[in-house]
Backbone as a chain_set.jsonl record, in Angstrom:
{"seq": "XXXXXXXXXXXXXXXXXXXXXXXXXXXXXXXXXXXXXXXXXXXXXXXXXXXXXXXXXXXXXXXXXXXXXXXXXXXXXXXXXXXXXXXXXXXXXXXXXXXXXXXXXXXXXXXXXXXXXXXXXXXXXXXXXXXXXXXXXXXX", "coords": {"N": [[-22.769, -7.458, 12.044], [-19.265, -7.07, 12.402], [-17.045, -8.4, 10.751], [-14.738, -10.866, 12.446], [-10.713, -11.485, 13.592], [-9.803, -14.196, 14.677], [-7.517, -15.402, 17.373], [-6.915, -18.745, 18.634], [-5.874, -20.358, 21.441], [-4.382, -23.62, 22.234], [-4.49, -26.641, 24.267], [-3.775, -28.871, 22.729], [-2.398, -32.405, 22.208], [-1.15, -33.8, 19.477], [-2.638, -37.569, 18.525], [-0.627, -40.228, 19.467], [-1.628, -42.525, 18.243], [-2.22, -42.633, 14.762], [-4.256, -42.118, 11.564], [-3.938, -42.996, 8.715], [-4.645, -41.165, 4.937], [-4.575, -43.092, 2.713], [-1.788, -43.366, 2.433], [1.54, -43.938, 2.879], [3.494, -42.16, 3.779], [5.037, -40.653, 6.673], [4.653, -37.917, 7.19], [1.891, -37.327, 5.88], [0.456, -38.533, 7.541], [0.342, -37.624, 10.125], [-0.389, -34.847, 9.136], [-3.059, -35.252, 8.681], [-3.909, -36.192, 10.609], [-2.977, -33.58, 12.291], [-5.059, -31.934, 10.477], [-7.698, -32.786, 11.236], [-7.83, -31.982, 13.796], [-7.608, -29.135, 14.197], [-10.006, -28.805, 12.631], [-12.284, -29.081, 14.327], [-11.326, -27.766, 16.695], [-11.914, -25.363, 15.136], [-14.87, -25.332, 14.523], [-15.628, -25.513, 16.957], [-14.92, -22.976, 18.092], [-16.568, -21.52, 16.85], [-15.537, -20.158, 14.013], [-15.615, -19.461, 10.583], [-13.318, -19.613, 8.408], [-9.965, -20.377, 8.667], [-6.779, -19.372, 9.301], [-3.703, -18.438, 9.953], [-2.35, -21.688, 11.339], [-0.021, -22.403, 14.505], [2.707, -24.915, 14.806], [4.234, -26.973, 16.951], [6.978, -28.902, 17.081], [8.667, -31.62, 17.554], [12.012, -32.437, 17.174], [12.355, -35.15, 17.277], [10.584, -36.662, 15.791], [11.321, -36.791, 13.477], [9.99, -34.921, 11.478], [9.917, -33.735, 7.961], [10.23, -30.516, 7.493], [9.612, -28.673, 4.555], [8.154, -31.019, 3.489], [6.295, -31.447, 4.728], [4.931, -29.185, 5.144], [4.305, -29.252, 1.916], [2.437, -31.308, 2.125], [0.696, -30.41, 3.547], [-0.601, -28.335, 2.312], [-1.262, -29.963, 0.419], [-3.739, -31.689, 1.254], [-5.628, -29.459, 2.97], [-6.946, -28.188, 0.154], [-8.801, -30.141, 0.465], [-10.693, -29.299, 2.441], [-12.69, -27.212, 2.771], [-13.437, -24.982, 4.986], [-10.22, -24.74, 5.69], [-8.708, -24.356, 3.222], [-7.525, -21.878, 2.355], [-5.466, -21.631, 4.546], [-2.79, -21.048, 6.749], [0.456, -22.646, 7.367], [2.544, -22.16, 10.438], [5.6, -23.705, 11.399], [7.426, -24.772, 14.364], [10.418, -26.043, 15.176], [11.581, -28.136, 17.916], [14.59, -28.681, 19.277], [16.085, -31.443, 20.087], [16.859, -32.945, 23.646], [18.372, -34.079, 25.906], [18.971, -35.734, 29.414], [21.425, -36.856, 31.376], [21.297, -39.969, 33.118], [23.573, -41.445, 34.422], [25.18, -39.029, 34.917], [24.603, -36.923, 35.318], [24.564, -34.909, 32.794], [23.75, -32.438, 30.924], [22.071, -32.476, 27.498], [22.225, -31.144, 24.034], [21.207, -33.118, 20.838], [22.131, -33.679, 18.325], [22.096, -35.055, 16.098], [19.496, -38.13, 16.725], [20.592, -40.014, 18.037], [20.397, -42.051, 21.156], [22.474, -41.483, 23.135], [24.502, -40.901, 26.071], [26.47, -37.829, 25.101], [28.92, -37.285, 26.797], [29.751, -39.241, 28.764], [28.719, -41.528, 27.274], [26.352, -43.272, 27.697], [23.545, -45.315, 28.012], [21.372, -44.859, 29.805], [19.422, -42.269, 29.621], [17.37, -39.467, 29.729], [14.529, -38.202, 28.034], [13.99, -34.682, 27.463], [13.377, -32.658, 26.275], [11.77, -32.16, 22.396], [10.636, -34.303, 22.345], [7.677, -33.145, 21.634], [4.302, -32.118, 20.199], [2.354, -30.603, 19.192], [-0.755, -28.742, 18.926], [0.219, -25.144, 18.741], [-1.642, -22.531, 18.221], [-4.821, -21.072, 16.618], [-5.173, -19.326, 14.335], [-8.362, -17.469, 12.848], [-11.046, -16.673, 11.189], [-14.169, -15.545, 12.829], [-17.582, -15.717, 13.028]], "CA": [[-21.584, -7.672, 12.869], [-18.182, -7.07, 11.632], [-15.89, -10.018, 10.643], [-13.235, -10.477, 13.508], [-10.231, -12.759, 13.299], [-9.484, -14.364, 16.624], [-6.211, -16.455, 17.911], [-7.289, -19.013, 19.769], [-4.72, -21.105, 21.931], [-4.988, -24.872, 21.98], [-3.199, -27.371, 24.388], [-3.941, -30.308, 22.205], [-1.505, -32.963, 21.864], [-1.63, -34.915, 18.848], [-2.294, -38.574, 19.158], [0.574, -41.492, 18.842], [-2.296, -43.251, 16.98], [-2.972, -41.576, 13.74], [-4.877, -42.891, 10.184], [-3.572, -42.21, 7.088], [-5.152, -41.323, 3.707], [-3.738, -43.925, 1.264], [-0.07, -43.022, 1.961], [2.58, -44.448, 4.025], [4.548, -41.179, 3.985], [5.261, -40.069, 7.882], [3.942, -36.605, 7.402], [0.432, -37.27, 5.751], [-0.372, -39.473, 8.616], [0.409, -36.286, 11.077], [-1.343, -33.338, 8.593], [-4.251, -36.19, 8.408], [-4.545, -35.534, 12.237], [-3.722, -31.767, 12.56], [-6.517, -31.308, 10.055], [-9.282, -33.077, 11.882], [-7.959, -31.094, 15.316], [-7.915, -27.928, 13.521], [-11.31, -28.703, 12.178], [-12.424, -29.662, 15.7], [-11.092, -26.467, 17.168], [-12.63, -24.142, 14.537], [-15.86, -25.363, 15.114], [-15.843, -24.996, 18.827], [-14.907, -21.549, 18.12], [-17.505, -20.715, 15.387], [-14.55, -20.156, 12.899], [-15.819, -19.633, 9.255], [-12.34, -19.309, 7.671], [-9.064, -20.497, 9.49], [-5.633, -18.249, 9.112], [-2.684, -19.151, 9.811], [-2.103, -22.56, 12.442], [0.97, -22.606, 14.33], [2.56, -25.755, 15.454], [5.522, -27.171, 17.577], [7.215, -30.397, 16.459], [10.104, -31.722, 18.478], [13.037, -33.587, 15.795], [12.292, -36.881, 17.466], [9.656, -37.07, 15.075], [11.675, -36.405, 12.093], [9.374, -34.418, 10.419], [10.532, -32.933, 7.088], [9.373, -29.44, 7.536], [8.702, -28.669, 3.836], [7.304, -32.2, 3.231], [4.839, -31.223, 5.768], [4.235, -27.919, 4.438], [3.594, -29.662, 0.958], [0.774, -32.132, 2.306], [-0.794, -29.876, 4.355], [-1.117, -27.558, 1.208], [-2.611, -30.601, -0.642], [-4.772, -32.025, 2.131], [-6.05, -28.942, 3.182], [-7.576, -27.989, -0.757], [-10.401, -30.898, 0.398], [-11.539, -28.773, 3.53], [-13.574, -25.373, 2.194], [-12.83, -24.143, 5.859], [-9.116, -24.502, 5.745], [-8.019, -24.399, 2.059], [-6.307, -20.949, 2.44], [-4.985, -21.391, 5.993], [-1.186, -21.813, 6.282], [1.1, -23.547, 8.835], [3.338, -22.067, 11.1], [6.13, -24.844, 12.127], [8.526, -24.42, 15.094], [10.927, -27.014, 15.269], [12.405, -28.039, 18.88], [15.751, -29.488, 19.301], [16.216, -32.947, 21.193], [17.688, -32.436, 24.779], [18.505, -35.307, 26.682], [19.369, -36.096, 30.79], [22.17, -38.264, 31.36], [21.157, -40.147, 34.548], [24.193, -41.26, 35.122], [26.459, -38.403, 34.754], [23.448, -35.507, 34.93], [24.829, -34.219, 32.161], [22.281, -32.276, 29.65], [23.141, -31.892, 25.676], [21.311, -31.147, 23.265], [21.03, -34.149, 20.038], [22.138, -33.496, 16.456], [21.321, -37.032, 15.36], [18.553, -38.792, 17.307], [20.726, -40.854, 18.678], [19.977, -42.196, 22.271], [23.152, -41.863, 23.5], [25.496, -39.891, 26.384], [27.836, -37.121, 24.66], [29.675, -37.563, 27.708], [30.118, -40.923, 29.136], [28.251, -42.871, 26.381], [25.336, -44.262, 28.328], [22.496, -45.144, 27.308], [20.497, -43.945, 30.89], [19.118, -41.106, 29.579], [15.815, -39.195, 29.684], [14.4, -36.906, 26.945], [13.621, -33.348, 28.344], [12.621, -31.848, 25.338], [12.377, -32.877, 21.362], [8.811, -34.917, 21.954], [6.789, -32.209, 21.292], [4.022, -32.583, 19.052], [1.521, -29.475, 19.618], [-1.173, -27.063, 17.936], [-0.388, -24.074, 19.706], [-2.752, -21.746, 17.789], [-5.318, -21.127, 15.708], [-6.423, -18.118, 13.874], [-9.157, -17.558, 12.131], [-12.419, -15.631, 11.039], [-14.958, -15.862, 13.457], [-19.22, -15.331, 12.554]], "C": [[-20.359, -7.752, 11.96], [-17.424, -8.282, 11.573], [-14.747, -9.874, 11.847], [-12.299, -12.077, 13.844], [-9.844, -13.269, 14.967], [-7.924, -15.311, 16.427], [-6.898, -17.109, 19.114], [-6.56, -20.217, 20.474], [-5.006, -22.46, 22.484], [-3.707, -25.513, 22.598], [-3.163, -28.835, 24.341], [-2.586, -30.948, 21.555], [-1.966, -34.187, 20.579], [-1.706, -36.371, 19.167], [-1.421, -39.339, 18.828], [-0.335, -42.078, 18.08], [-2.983, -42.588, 15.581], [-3.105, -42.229, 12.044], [-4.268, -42.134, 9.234], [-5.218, -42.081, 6.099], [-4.938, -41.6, 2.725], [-2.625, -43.946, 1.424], [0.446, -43.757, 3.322], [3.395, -43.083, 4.323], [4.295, -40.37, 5.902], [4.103, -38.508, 8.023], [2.753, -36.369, 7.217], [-0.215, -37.458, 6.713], [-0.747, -38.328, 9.611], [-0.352, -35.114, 10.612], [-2.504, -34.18, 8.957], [-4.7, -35.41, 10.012], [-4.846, -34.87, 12.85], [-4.751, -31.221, 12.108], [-7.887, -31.419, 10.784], [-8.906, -32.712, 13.531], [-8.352, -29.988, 15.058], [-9.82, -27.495, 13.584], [-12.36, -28.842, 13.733], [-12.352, -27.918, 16.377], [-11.731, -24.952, 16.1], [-14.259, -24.262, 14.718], [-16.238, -25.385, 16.548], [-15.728, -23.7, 18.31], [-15.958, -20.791, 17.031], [-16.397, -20.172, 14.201], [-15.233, -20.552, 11.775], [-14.643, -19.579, 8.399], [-10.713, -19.745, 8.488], [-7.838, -19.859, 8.728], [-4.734, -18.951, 8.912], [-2.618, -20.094, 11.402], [-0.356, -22.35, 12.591], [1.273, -24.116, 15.189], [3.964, -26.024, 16.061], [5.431, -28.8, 17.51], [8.308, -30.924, 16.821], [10.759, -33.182, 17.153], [12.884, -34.84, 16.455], [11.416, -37.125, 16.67], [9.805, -37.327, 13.542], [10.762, -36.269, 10.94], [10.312, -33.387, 9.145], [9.977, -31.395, 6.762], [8.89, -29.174, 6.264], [8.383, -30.019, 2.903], [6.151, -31.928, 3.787], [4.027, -30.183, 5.291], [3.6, -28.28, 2.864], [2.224, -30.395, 1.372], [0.388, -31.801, 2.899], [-1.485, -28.909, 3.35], [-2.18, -28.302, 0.411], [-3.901, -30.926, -0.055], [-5.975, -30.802, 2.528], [-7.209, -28.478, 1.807], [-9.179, -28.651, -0.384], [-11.365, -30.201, 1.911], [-11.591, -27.162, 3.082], [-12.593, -24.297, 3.724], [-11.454, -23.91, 6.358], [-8.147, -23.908, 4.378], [-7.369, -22.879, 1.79], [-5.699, -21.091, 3.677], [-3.336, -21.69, 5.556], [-0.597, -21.92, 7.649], [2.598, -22.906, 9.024], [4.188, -23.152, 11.501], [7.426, -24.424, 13.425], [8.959, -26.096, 15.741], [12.068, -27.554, 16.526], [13.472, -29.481, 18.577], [15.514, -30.892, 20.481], [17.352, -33.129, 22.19], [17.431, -33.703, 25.739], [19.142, -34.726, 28.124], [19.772, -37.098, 30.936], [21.834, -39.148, 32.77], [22.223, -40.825, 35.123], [25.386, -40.669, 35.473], [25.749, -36.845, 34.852], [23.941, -34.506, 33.9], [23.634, -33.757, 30.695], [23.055, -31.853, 28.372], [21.747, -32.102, 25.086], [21.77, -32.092, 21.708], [21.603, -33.02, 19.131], [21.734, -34.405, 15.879], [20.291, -37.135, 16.653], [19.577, -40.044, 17.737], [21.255, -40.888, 20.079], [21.074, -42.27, 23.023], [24.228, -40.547, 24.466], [26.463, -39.269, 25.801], [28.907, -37.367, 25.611], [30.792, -38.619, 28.107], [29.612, -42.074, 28.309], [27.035, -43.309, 27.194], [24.183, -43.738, 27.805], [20.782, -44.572, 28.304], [20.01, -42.599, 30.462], [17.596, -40.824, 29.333], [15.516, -38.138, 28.839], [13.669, -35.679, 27.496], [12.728, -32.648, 27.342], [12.806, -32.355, 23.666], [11.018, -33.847, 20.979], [7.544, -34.124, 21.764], [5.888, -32.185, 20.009], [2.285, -32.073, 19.464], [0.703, -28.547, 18.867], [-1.072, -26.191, 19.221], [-1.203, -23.069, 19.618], [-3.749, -21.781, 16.914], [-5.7, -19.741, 15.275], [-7.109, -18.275, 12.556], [-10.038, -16.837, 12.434], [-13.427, -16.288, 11.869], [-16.504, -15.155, 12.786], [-19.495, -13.997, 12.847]], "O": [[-20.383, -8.393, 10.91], [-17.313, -9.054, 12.525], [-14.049, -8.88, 12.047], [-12.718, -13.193, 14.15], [-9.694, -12.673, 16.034], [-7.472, -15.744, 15.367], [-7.317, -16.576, 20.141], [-6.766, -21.26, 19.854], [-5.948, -22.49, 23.276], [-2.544, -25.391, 22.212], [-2.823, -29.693, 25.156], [-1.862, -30.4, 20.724], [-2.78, -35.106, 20.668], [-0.933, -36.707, 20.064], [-1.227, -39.274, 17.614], [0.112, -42.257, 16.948], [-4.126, -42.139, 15.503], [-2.146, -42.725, 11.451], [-4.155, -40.921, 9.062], [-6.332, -42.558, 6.314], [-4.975, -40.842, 1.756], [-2.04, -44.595, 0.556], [-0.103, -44.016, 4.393], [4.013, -43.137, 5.386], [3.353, -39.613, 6.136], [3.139, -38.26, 8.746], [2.176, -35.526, 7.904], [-1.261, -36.867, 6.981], [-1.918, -38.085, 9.902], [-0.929, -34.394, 11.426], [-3.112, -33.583, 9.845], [-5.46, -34.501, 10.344], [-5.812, -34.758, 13.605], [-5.415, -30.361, 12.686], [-8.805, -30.61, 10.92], [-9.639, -33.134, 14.424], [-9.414, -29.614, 15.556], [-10.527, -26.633, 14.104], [-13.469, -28.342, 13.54], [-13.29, -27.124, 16.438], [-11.878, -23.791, 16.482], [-14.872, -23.25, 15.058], [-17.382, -25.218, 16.97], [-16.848, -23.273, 18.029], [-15.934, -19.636, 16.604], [-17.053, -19.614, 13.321], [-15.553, -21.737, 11.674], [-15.063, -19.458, 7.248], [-10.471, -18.712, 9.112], [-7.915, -19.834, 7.499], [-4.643, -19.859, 8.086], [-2.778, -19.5, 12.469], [0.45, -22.205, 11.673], [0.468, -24.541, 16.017], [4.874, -25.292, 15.674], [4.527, -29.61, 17.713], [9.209, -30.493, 16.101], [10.294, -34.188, 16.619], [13.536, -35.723, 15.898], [11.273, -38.345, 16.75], [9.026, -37.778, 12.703], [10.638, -36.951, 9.923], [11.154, -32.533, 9.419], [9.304, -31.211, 5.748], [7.665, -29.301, 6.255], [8.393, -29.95, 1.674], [5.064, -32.198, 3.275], [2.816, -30.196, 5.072], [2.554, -27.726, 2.525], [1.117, -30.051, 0.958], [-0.55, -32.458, 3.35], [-2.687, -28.655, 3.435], [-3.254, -27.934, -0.063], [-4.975, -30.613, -0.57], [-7.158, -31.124, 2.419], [-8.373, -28.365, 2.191], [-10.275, -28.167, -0.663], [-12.47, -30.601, 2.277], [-10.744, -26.268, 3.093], [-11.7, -23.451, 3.676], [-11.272, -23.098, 7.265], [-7.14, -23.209, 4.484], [-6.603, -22.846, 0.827], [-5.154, -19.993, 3.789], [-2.827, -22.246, 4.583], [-1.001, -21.454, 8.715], [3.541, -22.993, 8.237], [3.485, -23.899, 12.181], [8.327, -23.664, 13.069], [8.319, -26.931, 16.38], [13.271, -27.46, 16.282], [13.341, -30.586, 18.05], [14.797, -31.003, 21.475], [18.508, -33.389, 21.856], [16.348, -34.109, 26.161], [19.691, -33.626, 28.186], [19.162, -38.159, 30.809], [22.454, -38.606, 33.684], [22.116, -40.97, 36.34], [26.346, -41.189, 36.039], [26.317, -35.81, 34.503], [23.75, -33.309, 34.114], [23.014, -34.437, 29.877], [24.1, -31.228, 28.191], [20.735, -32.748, 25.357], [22.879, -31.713, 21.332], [21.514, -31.798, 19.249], [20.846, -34.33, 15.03], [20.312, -36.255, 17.514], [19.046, -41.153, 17.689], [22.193, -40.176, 20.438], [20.962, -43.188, 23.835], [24.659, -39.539, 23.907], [27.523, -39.896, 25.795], [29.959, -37.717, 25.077], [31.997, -38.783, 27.914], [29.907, -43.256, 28.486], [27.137, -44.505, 26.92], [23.804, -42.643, 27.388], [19.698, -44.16, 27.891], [20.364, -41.711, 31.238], [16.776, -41.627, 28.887], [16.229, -37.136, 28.885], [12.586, -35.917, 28.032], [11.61, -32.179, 27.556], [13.866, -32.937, 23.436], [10.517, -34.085, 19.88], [6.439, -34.667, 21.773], [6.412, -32.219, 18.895], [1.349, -32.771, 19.852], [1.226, -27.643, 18.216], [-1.728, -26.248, 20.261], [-1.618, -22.556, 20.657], [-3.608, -22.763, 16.185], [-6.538, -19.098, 15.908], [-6.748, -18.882, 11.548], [-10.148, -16.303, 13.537], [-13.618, -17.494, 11.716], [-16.449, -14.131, 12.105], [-20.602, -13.525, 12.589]]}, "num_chains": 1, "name": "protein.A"}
């Protein structure tokens, strides 16, 4: 049977509770997690080799994109079935709903607050995002 790489689409949300490995740094804690979904999702799929993951990461999380891209480079070295894979990141903006002025804007800072009228009524629309949306990889 010939080698064949697949994409396979995943609508796993990471969890708010997530273990580190020794570090306090924000982003380990989060690769720590994508790895053991990843790993999770390649074995459901029979995946001998994983490609490239992509992921969606909304700025309320203030991830440092290449902070992230560094410790998923290192983390990944200790898993055989990932240690070439590489990470797609798509980074959504933070879009708030004023409730009492319905006015929508989109954040530059993270902070919780109406461009408008100032109030602090508001609801986040988009910006919490925190998603594998793919995986590819070599299948058996």
């Amino acid at each position: 049977q010939d080698d064949e790489w697949i994409v396979t689409q995943s609508d796993y949300v990471c969890p708010r509770t997530i273990t580190t490995r020794g570090s306090n740094m924000h982003e380990a804690s989060i690769c720590d997690s994508i790895i053991k979904s990843i790993i999770s999702i390649a074995e459901k799929e029979k995946m001998v080799e994983v490609g490239v993951v992509t992921l969606i990461i909304g700025k309320i999380h203030h991830i440092v994109e290449d902070v992230m891209h560094n410790v998923y480079n290192i983390m990944v070295q200790e898993v055989p079935l990932l240690k070439d894979s590489s990470l797609v990141i798509d980074i959504k903006e933070v879009k708030i709903l004023c409730n009492n002025c319905n006015e929508e804007s989109i954040l530059e800072e993270v902070f919780f607050v109406c461009e408008k009228c100032y109030s602090q009524n508001i609801e986040v629309i988009h910006g919490k995002e925190l998603h594998i949306v793919s995986v590819q990889g070599l299948i058996e």
